[in-house]
Backbone as JSON, one array per atom type, in Angstrom:
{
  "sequence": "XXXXXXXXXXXXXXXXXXXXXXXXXXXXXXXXXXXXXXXXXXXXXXXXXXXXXXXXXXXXXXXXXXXXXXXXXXXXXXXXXXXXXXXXXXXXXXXXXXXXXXXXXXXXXXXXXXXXXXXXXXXXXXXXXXXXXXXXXXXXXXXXXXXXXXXXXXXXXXXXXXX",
  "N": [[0.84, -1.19, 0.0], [0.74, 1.9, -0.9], [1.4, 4.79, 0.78], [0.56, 8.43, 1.04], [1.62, 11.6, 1.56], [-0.09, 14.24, 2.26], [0.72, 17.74, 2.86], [0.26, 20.75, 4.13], [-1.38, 24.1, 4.72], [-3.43, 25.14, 4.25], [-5.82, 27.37, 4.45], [-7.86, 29.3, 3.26], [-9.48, 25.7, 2.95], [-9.0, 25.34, -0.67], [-10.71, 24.6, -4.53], [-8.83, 23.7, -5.94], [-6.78, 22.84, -4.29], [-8.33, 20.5, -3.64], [-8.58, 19.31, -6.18], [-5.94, 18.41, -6.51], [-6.52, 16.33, -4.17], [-8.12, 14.28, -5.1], [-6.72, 13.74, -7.82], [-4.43, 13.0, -6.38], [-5.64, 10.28, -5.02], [-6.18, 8.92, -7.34], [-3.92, 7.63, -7.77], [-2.13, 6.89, -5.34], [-2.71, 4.62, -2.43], [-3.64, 5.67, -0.24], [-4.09, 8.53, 1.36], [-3.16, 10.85, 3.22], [-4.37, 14.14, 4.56], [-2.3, 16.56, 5.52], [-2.83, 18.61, 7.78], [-0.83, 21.7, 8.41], [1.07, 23.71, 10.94], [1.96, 26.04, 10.96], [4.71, 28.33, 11.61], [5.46, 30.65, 10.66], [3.26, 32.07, 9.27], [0.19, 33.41, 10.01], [-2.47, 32.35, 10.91], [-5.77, 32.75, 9.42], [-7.91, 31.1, 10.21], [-7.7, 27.88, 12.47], [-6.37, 24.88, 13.2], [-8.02, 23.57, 13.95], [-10.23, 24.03, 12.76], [-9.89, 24.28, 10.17], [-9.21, 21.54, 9.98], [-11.96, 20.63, 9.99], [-13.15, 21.88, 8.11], [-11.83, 21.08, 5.71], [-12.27, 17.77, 5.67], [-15.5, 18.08, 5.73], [-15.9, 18.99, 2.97], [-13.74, 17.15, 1.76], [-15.23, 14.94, 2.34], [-17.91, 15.65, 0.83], [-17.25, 16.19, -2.01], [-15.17, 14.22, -3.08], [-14.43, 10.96, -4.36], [-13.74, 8.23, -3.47], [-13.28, 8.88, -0.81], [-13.1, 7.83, 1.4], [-10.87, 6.71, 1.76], [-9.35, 8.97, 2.29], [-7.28, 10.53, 4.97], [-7.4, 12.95, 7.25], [-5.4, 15.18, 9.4], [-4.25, 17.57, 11.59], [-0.89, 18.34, 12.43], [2.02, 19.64, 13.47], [5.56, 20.43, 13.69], [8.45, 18.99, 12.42], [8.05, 18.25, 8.7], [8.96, 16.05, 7.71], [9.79, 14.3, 9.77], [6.98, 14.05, 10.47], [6.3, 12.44, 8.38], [7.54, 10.33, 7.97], [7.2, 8.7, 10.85], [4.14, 8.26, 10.04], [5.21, 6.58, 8.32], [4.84, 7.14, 6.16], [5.75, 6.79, 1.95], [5.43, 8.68, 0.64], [5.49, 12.38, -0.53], [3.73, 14.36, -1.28], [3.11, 17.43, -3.02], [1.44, 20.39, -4.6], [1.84, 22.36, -7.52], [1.56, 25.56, -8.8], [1.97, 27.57, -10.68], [5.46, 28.54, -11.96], [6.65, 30.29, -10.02], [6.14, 28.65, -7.92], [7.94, 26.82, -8.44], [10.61, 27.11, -6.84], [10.71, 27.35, -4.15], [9.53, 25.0, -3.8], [11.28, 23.63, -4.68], [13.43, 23.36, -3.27], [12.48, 22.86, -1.15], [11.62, 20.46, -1.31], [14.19, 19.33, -1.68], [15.64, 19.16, 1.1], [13.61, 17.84, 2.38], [14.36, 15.1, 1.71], [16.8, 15.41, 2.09], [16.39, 15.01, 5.2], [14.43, 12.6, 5.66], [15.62, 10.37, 3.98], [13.8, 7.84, 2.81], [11.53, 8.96, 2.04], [9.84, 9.89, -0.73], [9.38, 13.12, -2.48], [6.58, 14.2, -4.92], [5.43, 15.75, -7.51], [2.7, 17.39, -8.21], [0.89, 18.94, -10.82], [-1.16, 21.42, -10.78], [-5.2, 21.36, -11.67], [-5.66, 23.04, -14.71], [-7.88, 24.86, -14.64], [-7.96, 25.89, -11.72], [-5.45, 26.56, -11.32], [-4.8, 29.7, -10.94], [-6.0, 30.16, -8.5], [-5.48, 30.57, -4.76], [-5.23, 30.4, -1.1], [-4.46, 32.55, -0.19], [-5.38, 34.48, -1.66], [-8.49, 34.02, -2.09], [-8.72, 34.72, 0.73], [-8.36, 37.03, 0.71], [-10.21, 38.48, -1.19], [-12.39, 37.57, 0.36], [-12.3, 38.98, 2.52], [-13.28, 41.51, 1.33], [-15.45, 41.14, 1.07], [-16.32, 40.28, -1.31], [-17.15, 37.72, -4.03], [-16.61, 34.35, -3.39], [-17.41, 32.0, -4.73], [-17.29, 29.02, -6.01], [-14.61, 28.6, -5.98], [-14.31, 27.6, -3.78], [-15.34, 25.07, -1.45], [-18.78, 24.81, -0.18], [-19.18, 25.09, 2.37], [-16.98, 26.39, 3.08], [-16.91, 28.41, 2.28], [-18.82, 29.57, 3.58], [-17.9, 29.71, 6.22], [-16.03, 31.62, 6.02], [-17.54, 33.71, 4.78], [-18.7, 34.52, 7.86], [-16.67, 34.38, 9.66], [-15.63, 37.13, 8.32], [-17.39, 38.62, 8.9], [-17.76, 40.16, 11.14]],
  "CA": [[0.0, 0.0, 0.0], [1.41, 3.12, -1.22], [0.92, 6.27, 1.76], [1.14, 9.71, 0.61], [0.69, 12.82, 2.97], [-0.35, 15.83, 1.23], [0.65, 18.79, 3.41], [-0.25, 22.07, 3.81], [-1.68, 25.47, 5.52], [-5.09, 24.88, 3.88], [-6.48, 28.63, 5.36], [-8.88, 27.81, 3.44], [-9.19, 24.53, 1.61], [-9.7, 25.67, -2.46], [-10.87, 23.6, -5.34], [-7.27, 23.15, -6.4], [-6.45, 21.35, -2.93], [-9.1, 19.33, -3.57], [-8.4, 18.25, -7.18], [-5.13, 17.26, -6.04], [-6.87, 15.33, -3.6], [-8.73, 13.5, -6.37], [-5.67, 12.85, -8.26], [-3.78, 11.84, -5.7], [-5.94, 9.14, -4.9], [-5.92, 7.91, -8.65], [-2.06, 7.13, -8.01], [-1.61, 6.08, -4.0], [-3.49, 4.09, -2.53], [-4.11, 5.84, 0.94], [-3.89, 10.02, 1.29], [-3.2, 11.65, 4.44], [-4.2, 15.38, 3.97], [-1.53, 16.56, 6.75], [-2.88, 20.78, 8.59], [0.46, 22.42, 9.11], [1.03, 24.4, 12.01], [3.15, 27.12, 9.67], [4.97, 29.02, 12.44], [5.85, 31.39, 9.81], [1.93, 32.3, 9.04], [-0.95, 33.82, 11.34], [-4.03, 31.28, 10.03], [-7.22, 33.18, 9.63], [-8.64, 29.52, 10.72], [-7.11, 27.51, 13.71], [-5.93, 23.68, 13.02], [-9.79, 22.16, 13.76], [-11.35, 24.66, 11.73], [-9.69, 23.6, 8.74], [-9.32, 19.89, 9.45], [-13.19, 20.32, 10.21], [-13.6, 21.78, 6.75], [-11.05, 19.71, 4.9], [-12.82, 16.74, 6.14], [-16.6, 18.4, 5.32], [-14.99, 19.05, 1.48], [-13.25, 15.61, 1.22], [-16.56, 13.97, 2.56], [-19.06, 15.78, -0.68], [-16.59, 15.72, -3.27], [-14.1, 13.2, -3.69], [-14.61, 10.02, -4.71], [-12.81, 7.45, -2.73], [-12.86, 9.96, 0.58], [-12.63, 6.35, 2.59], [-9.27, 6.82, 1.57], [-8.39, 9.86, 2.86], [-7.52, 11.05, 6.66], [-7.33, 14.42, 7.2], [-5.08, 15.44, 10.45], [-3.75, 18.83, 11.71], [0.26, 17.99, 12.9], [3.02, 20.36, 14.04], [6.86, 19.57, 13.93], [8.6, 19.02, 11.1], [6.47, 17.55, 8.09], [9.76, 15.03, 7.27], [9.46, 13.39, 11.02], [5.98, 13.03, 10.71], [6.45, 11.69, 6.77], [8.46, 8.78, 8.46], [6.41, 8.66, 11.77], [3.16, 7.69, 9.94], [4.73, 5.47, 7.74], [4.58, 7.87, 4.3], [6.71, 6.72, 1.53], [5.52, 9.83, -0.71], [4.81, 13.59, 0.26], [2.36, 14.81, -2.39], [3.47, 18.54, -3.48], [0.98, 21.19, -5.5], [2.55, 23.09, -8.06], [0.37, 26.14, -9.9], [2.99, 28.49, -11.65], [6.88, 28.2, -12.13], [6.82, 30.94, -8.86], [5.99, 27.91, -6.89], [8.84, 25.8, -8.13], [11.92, 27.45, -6.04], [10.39, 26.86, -2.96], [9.22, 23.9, -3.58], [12.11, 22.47, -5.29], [14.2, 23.4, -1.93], [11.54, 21.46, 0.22], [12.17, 18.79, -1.5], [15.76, 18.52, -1.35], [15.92, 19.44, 2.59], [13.16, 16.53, 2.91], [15.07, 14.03, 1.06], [17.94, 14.88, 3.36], [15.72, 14.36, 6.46], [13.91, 11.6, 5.79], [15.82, 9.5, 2.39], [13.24, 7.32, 2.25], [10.31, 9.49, 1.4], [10.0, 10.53, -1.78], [8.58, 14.2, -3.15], [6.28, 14.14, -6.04], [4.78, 16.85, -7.68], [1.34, 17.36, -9.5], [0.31, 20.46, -11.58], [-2.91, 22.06, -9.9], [-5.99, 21.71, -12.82], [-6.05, 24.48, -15.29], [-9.19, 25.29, -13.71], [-7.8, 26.07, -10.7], [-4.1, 27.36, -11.15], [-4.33, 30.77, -10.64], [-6.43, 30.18, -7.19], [-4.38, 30.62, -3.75], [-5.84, 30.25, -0.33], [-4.55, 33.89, 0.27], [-6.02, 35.08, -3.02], [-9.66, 33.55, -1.32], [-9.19, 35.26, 2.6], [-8.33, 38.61, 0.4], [-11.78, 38.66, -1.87], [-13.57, 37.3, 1.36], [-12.38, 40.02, 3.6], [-13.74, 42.58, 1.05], [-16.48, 41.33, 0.86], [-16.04, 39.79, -2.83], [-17.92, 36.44, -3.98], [-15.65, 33.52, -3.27], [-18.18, 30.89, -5.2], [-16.6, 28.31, -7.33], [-13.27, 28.95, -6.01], [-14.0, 27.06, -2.41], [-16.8, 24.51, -1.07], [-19.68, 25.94, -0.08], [-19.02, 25.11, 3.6], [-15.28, 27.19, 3.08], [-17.71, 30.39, 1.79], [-20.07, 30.17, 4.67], [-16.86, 30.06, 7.52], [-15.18, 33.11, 5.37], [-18.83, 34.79, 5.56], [-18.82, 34.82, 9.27], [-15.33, 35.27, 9.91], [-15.02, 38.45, 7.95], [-18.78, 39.62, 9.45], [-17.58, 40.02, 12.83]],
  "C": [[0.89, 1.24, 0.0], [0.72, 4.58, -0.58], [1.48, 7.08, 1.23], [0.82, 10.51, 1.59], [1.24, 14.08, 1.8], [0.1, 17.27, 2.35], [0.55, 20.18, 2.99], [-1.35, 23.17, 4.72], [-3.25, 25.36, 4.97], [-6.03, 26.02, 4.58], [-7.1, 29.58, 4.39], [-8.41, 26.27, 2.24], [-9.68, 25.17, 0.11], [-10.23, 24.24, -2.73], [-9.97, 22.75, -5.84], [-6.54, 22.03, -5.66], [-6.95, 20.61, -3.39], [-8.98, 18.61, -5.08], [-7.14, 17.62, -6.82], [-5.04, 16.48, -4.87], [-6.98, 14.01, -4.82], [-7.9, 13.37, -6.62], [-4.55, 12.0, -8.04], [-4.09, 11.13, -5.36], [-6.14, 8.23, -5.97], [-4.29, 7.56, -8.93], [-1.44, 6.29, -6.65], [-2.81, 5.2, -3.3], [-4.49, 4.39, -0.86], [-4.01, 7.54, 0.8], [-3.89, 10.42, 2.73], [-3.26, 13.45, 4.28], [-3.76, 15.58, 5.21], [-2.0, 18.64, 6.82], [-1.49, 21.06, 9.23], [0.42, 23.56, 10.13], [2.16, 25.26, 11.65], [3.69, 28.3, 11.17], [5.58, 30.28, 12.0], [4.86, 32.52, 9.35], [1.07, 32.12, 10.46], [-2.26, 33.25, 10.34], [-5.3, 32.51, 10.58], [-8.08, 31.86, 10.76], [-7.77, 28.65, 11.56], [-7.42, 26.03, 12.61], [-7.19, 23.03, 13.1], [-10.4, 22.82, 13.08], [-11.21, 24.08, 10.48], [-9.49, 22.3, 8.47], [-11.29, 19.97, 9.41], [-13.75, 20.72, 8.64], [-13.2, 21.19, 5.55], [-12.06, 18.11, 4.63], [-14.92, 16.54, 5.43], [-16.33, 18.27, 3.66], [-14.74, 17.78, 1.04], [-14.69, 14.76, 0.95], [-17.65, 14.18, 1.07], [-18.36, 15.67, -1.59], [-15.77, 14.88, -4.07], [-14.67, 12.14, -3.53], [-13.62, 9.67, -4.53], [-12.37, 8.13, -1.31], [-12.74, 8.98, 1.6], [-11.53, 6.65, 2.91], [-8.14, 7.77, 2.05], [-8.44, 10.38, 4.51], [-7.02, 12.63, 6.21], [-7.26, 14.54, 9.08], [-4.37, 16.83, 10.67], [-2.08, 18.09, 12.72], [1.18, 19.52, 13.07], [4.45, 19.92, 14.05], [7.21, 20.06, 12.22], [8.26, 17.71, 10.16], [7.86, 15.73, 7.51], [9.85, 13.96, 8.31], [8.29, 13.31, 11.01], [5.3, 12.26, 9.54], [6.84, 10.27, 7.98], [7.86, 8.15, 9.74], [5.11, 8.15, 11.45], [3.52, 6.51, 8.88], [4.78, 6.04, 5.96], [5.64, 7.09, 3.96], [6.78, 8.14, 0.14], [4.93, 11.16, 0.2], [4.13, 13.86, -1.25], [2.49, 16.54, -2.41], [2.36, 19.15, -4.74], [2.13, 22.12, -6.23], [1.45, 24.07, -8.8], [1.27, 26.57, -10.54], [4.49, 28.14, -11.75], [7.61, 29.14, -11.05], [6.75, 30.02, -7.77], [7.18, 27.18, -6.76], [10.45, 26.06, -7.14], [11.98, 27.09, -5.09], [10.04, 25.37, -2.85], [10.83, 22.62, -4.07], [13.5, 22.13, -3.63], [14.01, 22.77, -0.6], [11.93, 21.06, 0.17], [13.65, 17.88, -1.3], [16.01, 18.51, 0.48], [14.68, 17.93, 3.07], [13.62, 15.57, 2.91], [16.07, 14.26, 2.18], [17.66, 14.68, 4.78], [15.24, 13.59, 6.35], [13.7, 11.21, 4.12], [15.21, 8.32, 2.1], [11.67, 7.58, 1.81], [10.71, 10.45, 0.19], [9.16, 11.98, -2.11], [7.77, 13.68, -4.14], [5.09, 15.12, -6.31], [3.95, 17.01, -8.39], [1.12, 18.89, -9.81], [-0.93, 20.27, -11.26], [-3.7, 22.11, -11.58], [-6.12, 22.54, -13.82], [-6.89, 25.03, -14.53], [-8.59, 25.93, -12.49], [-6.27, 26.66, -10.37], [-3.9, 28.47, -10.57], [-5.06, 31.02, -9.36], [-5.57, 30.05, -5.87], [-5.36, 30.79, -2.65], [-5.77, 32.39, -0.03], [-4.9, 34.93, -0.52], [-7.56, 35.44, -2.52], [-9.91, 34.56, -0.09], [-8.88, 36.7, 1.92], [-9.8, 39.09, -0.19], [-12.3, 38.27, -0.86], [-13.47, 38.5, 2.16], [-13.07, 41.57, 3.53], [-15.01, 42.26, 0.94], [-17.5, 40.03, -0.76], [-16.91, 38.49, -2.68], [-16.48, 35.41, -3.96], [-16.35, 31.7, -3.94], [-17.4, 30.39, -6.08], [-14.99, 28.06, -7.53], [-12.97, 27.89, -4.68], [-15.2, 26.33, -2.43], [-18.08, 25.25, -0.88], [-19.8, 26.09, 1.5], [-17.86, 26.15, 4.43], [-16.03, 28.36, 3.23], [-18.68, 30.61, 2.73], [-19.52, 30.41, 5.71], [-16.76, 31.39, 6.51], [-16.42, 34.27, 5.88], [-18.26, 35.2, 6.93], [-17.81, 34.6, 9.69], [-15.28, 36.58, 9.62], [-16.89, 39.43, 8.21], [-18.65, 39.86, 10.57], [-16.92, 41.51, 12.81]]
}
């Protein structure tokens, strides 16, 4: 059985997350969507908010959501790659702005934990130019955020940014 853990800040979950949910379950055979505890980033949404909507999301749209856990972790994401058991981390890519950072993950993972592998999927057309902090900017004004997030994502954002 081939474990992947998808990580990520998910503040909020998009559509984009969620197709490379979906496609990562047409390749592994288990998915762990892993909530980072980004000590770098101030989350609009706290670690149960977004596993609670991750989880709501996974549950209506994906096909094969048996398959996926959805946990909020802390630490670093290469000790708890090897700690659950991953042999793949599961990496979004939208633009060629993403790949610097990402390509630098990957090598600093590989040298923490050389038996999990990176692997990287291109985010849908559909959904490329979407960013969680793209989403909490049009929500905070006010903006429609339909079609871009669940419909459970656009009713937290509501009443977050109505307060």
């Amino acid at each position: 059985m081939t474990l992947a853990l998808y990580p990520g800040s998910f503040d909020p979950i998009t559509y984009g997350h969620l197709n490379l949910v979906e496609r990562g379950l047409a390749v592994f055979d288990h998915l762990i969507v892993a909530v980072a505890d980004n000590v770098r980033k101030t989350p609009l949404f706290t670690a149960t908010e977004r596993t609670e909507m991750i989880r709501a999301a996974v549950d209506e749209s994906v096909s094969g959501s048996d398959r996926v856990e959805v946990v909020a972790f802390s630490g670093l994401l290469s000790g708890y790659a090897m700690e659950r058991g991953a042999q793949v981390i599961l990496r979004g890519l939208r633009a060629i702005s993403d790949f610097e950072f990402e390509f630098q993950f990957a090598h600093m993972s590989r040298r923490l934990a050389p038996t999990v592998e990176t692997v990287f999927m291109m985010t849908g057309e559909e959904n490329f130019f979407v960013s969680s902090s793209m989403v909490r900017e049009i929500a905070s004004f006010g903006g429609p955020v339909t079609g871009l997030v669940p419909s459970e994502v656009e009713r937290r954002l509501r009443a977050k940014f109505a307060r």
